[in-house]
C-alpha positions in Angstrom: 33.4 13.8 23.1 36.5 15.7 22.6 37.0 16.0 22.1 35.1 13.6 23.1 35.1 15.7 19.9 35.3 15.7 18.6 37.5 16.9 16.1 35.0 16.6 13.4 35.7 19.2 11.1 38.8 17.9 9.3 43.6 15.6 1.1 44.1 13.9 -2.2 42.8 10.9 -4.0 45.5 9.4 -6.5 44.2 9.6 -10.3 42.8 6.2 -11.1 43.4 7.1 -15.0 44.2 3.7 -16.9 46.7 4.3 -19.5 45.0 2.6 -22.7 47.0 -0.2 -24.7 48.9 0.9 -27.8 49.7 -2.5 -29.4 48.9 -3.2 -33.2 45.4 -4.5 -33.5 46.9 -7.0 -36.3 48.8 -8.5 -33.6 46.8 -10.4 -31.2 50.0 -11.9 -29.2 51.6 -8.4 -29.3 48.5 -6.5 -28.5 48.3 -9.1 -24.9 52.1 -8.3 -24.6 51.3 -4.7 -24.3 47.9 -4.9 -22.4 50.0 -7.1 -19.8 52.4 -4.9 -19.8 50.6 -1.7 -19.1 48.8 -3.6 -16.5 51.6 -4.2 -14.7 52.4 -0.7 -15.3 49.0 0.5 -14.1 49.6 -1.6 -10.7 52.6 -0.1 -10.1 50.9 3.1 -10.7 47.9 2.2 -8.2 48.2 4.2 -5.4 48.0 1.8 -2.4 45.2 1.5 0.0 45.2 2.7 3.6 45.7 -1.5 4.3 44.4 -3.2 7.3 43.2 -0.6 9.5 42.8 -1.3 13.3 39.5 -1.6 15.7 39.7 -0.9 19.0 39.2 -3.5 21.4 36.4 -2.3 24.6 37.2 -5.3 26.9 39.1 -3.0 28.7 36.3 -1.8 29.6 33.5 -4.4 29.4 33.5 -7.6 27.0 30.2 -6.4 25.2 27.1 -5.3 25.8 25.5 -8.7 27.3 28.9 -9.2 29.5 27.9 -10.1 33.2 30.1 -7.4 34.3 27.9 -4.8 32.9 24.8 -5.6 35.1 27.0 -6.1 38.0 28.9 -2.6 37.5 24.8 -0.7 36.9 23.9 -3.1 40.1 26.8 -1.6 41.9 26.2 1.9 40.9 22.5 1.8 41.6 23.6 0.3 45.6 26.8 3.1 45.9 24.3 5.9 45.2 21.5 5.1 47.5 24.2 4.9 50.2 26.2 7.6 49.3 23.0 9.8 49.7 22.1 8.0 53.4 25.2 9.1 54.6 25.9 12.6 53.5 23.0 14.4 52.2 22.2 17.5 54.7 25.0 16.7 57.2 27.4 18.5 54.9 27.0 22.0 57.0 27.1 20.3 60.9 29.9 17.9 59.8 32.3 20.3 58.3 32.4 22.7 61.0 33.8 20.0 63.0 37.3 19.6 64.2 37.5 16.6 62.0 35.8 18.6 59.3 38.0 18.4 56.8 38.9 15.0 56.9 35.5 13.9 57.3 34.6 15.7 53.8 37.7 14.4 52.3 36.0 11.0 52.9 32.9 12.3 51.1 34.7 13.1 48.2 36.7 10.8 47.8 33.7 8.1 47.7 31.7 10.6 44.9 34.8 10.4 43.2 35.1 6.5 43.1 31.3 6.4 41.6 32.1 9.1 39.2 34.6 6.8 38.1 32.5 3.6 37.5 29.5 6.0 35.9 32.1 7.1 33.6 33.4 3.2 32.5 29.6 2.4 32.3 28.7 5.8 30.4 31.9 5.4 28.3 31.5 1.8 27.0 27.6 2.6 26.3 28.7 5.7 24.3 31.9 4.0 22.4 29.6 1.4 21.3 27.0 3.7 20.2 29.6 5.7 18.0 31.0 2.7 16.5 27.3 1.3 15.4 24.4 4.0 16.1 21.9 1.8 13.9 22.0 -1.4 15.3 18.7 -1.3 17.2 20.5 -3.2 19.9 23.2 -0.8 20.6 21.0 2.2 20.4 18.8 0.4 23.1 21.4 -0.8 25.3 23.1 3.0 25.0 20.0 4.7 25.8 19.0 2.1 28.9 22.5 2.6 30.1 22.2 6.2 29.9 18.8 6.4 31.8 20.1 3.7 34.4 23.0 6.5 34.9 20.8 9.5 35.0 18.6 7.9 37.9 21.7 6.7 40.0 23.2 9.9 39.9 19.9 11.8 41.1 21.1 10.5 44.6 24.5 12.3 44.2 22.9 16.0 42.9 23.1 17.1 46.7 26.8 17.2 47.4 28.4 19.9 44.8 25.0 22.0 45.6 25.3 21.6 49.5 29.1 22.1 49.4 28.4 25.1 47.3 26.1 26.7 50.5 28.7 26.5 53.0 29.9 29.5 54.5 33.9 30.8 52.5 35.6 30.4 56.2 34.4 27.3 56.8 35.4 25.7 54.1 38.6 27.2 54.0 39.7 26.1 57.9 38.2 22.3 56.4 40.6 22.6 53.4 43.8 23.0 56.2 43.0 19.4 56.4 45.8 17.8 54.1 42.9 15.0 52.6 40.8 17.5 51.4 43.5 20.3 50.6 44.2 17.8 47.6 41.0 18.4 46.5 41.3 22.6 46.7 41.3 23.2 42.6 38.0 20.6 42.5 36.2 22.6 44.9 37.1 25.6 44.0 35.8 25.0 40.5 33.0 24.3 41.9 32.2 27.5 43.5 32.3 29.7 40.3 29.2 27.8 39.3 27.4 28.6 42.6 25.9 31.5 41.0 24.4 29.4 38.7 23.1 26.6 41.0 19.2 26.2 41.7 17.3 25.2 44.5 17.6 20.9 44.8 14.2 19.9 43.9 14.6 22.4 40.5 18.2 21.0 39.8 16.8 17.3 40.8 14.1 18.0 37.6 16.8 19.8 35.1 18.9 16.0 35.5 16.2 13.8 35.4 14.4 15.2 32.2 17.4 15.3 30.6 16.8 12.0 29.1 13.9 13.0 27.3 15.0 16.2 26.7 18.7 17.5 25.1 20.1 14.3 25.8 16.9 12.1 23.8 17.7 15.0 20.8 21.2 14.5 20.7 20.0 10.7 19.9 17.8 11.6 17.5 20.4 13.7 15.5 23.1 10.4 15.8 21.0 8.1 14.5 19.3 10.1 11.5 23.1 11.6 10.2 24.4 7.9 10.3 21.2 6.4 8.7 20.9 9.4 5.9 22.5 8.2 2.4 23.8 10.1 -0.5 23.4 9.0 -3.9 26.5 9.8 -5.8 27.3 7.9 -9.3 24.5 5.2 -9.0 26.1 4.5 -5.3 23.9 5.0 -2.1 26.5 6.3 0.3 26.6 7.0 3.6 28.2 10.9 5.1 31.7 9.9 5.8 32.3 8.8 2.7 30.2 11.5 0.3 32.5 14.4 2.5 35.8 12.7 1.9 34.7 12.5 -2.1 34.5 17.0 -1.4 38.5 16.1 -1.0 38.6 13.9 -4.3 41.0 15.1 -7.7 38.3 14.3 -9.5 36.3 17.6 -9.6 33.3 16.4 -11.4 33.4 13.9 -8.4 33.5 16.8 -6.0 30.8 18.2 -7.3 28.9 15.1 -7.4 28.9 15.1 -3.7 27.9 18.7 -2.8 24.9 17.8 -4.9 24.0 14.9 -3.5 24.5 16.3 0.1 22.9 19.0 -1.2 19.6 17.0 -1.6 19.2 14.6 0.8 19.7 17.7 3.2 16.9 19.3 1.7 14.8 16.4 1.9 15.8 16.1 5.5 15.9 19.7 6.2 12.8 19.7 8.6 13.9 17.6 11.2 17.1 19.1 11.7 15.5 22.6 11.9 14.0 20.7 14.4 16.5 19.4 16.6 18.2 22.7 16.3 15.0 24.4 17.3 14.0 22.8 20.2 17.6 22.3 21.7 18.4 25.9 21.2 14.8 26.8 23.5 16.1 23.9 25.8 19.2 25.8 26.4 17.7 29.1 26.5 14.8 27.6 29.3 18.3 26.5 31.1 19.9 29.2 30.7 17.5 31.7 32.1 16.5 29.6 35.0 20.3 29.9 35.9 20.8 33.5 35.4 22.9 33.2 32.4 23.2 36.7 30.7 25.1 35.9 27.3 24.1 32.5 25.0 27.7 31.4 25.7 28.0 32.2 28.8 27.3 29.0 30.4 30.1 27.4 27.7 32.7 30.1 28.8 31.8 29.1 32.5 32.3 25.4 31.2 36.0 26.1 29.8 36.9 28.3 32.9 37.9 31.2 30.3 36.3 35.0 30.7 34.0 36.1 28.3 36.1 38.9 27.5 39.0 36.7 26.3 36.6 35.1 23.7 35.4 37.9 22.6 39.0 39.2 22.1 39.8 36.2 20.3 36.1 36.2 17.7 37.2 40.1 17.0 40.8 39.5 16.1 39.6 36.8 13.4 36.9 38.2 12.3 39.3 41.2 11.5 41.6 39.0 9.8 39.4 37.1 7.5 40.6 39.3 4.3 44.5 38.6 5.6 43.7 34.8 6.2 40.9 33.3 4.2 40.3 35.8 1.7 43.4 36.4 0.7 44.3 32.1 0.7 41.3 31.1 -1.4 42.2 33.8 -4.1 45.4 32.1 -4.2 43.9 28.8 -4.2 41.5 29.9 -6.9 44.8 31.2 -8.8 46.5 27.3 -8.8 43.6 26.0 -10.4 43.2 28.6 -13.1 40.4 30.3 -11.9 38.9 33.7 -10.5 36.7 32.3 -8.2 35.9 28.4 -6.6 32.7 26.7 -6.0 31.8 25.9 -2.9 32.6 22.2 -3.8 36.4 23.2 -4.3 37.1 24.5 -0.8 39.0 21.5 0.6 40.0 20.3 -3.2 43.7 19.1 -3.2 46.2 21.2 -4.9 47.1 20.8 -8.2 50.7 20.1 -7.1 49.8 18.2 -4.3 51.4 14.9 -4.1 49.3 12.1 -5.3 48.8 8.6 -3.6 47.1 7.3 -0.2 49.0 7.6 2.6 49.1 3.7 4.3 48.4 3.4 8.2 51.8 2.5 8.8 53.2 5.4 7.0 50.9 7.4 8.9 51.8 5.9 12.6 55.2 6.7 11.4 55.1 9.8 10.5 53.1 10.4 13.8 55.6 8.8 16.2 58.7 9.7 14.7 57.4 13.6 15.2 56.3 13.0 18.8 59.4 11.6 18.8 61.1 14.0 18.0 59.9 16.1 20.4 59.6 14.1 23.4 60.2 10.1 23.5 57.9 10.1 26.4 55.4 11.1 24.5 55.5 9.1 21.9 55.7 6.3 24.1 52.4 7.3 25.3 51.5 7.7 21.5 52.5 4.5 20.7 50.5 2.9 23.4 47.1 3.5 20.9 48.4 1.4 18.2 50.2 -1.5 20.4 46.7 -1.8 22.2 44.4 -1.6 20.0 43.2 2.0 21.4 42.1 3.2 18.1 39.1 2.2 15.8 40.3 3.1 12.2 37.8 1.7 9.6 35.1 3.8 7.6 32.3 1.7 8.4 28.2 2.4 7.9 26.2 3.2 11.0 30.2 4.5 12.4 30.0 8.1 14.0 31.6 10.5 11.4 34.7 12.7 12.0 36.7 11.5 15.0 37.7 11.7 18.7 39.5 10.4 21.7 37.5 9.6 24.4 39.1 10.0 27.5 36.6 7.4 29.5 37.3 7.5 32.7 41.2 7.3 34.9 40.9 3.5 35.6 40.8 3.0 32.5 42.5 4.6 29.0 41.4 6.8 26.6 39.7 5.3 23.0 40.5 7.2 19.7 37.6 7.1 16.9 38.9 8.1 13.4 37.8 7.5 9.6 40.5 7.1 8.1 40.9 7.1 4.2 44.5 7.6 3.7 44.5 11.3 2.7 47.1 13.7 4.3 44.7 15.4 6.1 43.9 12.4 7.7 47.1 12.2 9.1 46.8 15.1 10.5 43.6 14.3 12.3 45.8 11.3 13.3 48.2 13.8 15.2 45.8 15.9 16.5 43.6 13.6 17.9 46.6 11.5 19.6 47.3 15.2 21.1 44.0 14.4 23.0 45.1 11.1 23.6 48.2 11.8 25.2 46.7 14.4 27.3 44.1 12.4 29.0 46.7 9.7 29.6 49.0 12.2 31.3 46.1 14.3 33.4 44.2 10.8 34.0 46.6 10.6 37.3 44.6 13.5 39.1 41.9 11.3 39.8 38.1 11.4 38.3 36.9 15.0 39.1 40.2 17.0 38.2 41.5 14.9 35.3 39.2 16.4 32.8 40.3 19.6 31.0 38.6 22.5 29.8 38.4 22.5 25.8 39.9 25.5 25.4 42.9 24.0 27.0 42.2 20.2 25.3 42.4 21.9 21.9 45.6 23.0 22.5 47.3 19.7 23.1 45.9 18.2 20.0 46.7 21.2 17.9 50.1 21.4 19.1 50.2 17.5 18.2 49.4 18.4 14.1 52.4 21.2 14.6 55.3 18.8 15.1 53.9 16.4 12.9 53.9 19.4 10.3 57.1 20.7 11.1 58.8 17.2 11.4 57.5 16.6 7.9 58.4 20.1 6.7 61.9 19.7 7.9 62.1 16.6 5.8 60.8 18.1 2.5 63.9 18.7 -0.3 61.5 19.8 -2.9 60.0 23.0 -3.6 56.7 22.2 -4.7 56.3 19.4 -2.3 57.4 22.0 0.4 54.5 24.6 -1.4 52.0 21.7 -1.1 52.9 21.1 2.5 52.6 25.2 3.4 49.5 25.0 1.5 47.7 22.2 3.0 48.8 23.7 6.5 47.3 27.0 5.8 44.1 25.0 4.8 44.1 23.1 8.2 44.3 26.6 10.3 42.1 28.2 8.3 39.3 25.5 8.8 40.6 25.1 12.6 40.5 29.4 13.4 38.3 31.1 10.3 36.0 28.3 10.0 35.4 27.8 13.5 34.7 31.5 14.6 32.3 31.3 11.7 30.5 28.4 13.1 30.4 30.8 16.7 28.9 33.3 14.8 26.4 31.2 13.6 25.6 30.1 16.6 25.5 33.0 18.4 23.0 34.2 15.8 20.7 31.1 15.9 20.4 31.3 19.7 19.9 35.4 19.5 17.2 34.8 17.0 15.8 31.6 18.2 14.4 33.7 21.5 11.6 36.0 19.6 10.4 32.3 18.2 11.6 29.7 15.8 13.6 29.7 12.8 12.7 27.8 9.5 15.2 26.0 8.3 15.4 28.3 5.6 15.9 30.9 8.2 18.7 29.3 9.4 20.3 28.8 5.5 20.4 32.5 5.4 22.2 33.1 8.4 24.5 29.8 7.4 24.9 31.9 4.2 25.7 35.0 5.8 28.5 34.0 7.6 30.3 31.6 5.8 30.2 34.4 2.7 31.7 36.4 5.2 34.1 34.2 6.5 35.1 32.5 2.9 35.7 36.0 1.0 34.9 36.4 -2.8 37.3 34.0 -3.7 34.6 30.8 -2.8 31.5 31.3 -5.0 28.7 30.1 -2.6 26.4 27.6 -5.2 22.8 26.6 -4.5 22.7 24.0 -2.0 25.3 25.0 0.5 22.0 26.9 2.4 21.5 23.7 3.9 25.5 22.5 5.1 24.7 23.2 8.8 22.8 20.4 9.4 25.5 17.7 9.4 27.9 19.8 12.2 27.6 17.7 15.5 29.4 20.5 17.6 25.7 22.7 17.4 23.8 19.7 18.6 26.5 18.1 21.1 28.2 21.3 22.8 27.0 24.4 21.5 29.5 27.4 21.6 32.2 24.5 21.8 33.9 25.5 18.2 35.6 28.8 19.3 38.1 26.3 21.7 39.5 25.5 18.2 40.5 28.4 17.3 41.8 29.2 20.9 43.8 26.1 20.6 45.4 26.6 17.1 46.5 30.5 17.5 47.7 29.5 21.3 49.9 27.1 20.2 51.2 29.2 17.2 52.3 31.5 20.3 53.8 28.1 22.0 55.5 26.7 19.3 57.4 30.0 18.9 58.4 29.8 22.3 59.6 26.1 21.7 61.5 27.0 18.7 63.9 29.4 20.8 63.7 27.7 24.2 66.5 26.4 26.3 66.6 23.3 27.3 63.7 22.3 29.3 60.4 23.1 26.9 59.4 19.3 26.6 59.6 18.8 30.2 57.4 21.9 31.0 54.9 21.2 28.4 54.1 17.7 29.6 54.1 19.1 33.0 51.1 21.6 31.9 49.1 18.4 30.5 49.9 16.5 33.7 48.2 19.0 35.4 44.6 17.9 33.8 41.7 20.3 35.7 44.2 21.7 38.2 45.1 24.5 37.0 43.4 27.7 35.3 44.6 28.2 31.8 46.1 31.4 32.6 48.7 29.3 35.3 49.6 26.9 32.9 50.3 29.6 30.4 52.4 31.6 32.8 55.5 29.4 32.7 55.7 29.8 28.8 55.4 33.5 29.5 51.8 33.8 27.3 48.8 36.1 28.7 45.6 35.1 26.6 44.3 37.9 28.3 46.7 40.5 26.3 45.0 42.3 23.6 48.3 41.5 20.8 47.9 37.4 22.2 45.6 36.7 19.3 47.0 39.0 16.8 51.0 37.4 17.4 49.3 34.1 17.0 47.2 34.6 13.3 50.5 36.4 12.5 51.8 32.7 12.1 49.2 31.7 9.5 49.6 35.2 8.0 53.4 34.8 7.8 52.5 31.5 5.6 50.2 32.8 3.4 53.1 35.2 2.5 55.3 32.9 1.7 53.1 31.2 -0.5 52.5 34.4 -2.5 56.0 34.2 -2.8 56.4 31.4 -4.5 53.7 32.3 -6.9 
């Protein structure tokens, strides 16, 4: 999920320091005097809690998962499918060459796209569910029934894209004159590039069917064994959420605490995730290969309708940059806190000048709206639609998916954020960035069920550009030098884990899935090459401690969407480039950026790029938009 992702890869915890009585022990009244009064002195001290956080409510969907409407809406789908297929299937090639061709198709579609949209309520709800409680053996049942249910209905549909993918260019072309199916044109169209791809029906047919017990059943297995995993830290069995915020804590003896005890329930764990990362990495190489797939990211490229040249454009320019970006930001980081070099532990620790405190969700919504607002009132009218209706689920909570998300379900419906949120800054951040998504799929949701959804490379950007006006509204705001240093600071740290940390987590997959085709990798195999690029990508600055070998296993981009981290860092320096061209705009920038959102699946990146006057394609793209984060590392240096 963006994702559906996931943004799963995203500071400070106020000191909880009691300031010890002074009063004279001769005086018992006088000593209480004083205790009372540094008591109330404490509590006015105490840095509040996030306060009642919100749960999304899924009877927009369905009621729950025993709701009448549920069996109905499988019932239904089951019924549509059968008869879709009795009405279409091989009658694709004589119908279309008709007169009537292209209206009659139009029809087609536009009844595949009606089921699509029910499979996606059904398949949404299941998985929303899921995410909120993956260890309830009832919601992992009724998830993974609904999921099979889906998987056989939709064997009846598997005919269309691969029999409209065998007719003849002219044909289709004179059908698309048609007016109904000429809306359809970017759908199809998309559809075509993966006809090089496409197997015979009966192969394709035994790819979706074994699914379930194949990448799909693995993907299960790696949900439920992250949630269920706990972390002993201080006497106190925790569960992951909670053990990687405490790697964010000002306590660094607490920080440490956590890497260790991630450390070594990883280790205990470590051979079922080699595993999963085994066996879905020969699933995808078995797919792959059947399809005719050259590069082990070429099917995700083909995915995000971006050239493999672009990303490879992109991987080289940060790679290249790590000593201007990473390198050269830990060594300052390391400089703050009195130190040569940090332990691994440290990465993420808040700055010593860092503001102290939890952020409250209402200061958090308002910081949120008010920069949407800023920007565009439309937008954060759409924003403010995820609060008012109870759109976002907010607690930490055990058996809860880790990181965060925004669904975007399915058009008849609205899109669901996930978040777990604990009041630091960064979790406002994730707050903005995620609402990106969110106002995205709300916009794009108009254009229907098979051309709302949006490549990620594309996604990314929306989000991304959502945590740059909440940055720069707060920025603007700042009167204080040091609290403008800890805002620069905690920026830098968020691009650096969006672009350098992400291309590192490419590179590691690209090496995994290299080296997973000569046979399979132990899982201290894969530490080394875990090792290996994150030493490259952190820079001399982060001393890599024992027990980091083992940090890949919790990162549910490898096992969800392989290859999906590089849209991070396409998003984050593409909107570096965008925000520039905001900042000396005319009139007018607002409008055209929500117009490029509207457009959902409609466009090719490159089009929707065009009116801002960007070319990803452009060799100096990339290069003008780490420049940004460069430009901020400089003036950090500045102010020593």
């Amino acid at each position: 999920m963006t994702s559906r992702s996931t943004s799963a890869l995203r500071k400070s915890n106020a000191s909880k320091t009691a300031t010890k009585a002074k009063g004279p022990k001769s005086d018992a009244k006088g000593q209480a005097r004083n205790q009372a009064k540094n008591q109330a002195k404490n509590q006015a001290k105490a840095p509040p809690k996030p306060g009642k956080l919100p749960e999304w409510n899924l009877a927009d969907l369905y009621g729950g998962i025993d709701a009448p409407e549920v069996a109905r809406d499988l019932a239904k789908m089951d019924s549509e499918c059968v008869a879709f297929e009795t009405d279409y299937k091989g009658k694709l090639a004589e119908h279309t060459v008709r007169e009537d061709g292209g209206k009659w198709l139009a029809e087609a579609v536009k009844r595949y796209e009606a089921i699509d949209d029910l499979a996606g309520r059904l398949g949404s709800f299941a998985g929303l569910v899921h995410a909120g409680d993956s260890v309830d053996p009832a919601i992992s049942k009724f998830y993974g029934d609904v999921s099979e249910r889906l998987t056989a209905a939709s064997t009846h549909l598997l005919f269309l894209p691969l029999e409209l993918n065998r007719l003849d260019d002219a044909v289709l072309e004179h059908a698309m004159q048609a007016k109904e199916l000429a809306y359809y044109r970017p759908w199809i169209e998309d559809l075509r590039k993966d006809k090089p791809y496409q197997l015979d029906d009966r192969s394709e047919q035994l790819f979706h069917e074994k699914s379930q017990t194949g990448f799909s059943a693995w993907n299960r297995l790696f949900d439920q064994t992250i949630s269920a995993l706990r972390f002993k830290v201080a006497g106190k069995e925790l569960a992951i959420e909670p053990t990687l915020n405490l790697l964010q804590d000002r306590d660094g003896q607490k920080r440490k605490a956590a890497a260790e005890a991630l450390a070594k329930t990883f280790k205990a764990n470590e051979r079922t995730f080699a595993l999963v990362t085994n066996t879905l990495a020969k699933d995808k190489e078995i797919s792959d290969r059947w399809r005719g797939f050259q590069d082990v990211a070429d099917s995700r490229h083909l995915s995000n309708r971006v050239e493999r040249e672009v990303v490879d454009a992109l991987v080289a320019s940060v790679r290249a940059a790590y000593p201007k970006l990473s390198h050269r930001y830990y060594r300052l980081k390391a400089g703050w806190f009195n130190k040569k070099k940090l332990p691994h532990w440290d990465r993420n620790a808040p700055l010593p000048f860092a503001p102290t405190g939890v952020i409250a969700w209402p200061e958090a919504k308002r910081m949120v709206l008010s920069a949407y607002r800023g920007f565009s009132p439309k937008m954060a009218e759409i924003a403010e639609r995820f609060f008012n209706d109870r759109w976002i689920d907010a607690p930490v909570r055990p058996g809860k998916a880790p990181g965060a998300f925004s669904h975007p379900t399915t058009p008849s419906a609205h899109p669901y954020v996930l978040m777990n949120y604990q009041g630091k800054p960064r979790d406002v951040m994730t707050l903005a960035h995620e609402l990106g998504h969110g106002v995205h799929q709300v916009l794009a949701a108009n254009n229907g069920a098979l051309m709302a959804p949006t490549p990620l490379t594309l996604a990314e950007t929306a989000s991304v550009f959502g945590e740059m006006l909440t940055f720069k509204r707060l920025l603007s705001e700042t009167r204080s030098a040091k609290q403008r240093q800890a805002l620069l600071a905690g920026k830098v740290e968020d691009m650096v884990n969006t672009v350098v940390r992400q291309i590192a987590f490419y590179s590691f997959e690209r090496a995994i899935h290299t080296e997973r085709k000569n046979g399979e990798l132990t899982a201290g195999r894969i530490g080394e090459i875990w090792l290996s690029v994150q030493g490259e990508s952190l820079g001399p600055a982060i001393e890599i401690k024992p027990g980091y070998e083992n940090f890949w296993m919790y990162i549910p981009h490898f096992i969800h969407s392989p290859f999906y981290v590089y849209a991070y860092a396409f998003g984050d320096c593409l909107v570096n480039s965008l925000y520039a061209v905001y900042e000396h705009a005319a009139d007018g920038f607002a409008e055209r950026y929500l117009e490029m959102l509207a457009a959902g699946g409609t466009k090719h990146y490159s089009e929707l790029l065009a009116p801002f006057g960007l070319d990803a394609k452009d060799p100096r793209f990339w290069d003008g938009g780490l420049s940004v984060i460069s430009g901020m590392i400089d003036e950090l240096e500045a102010m020593g």
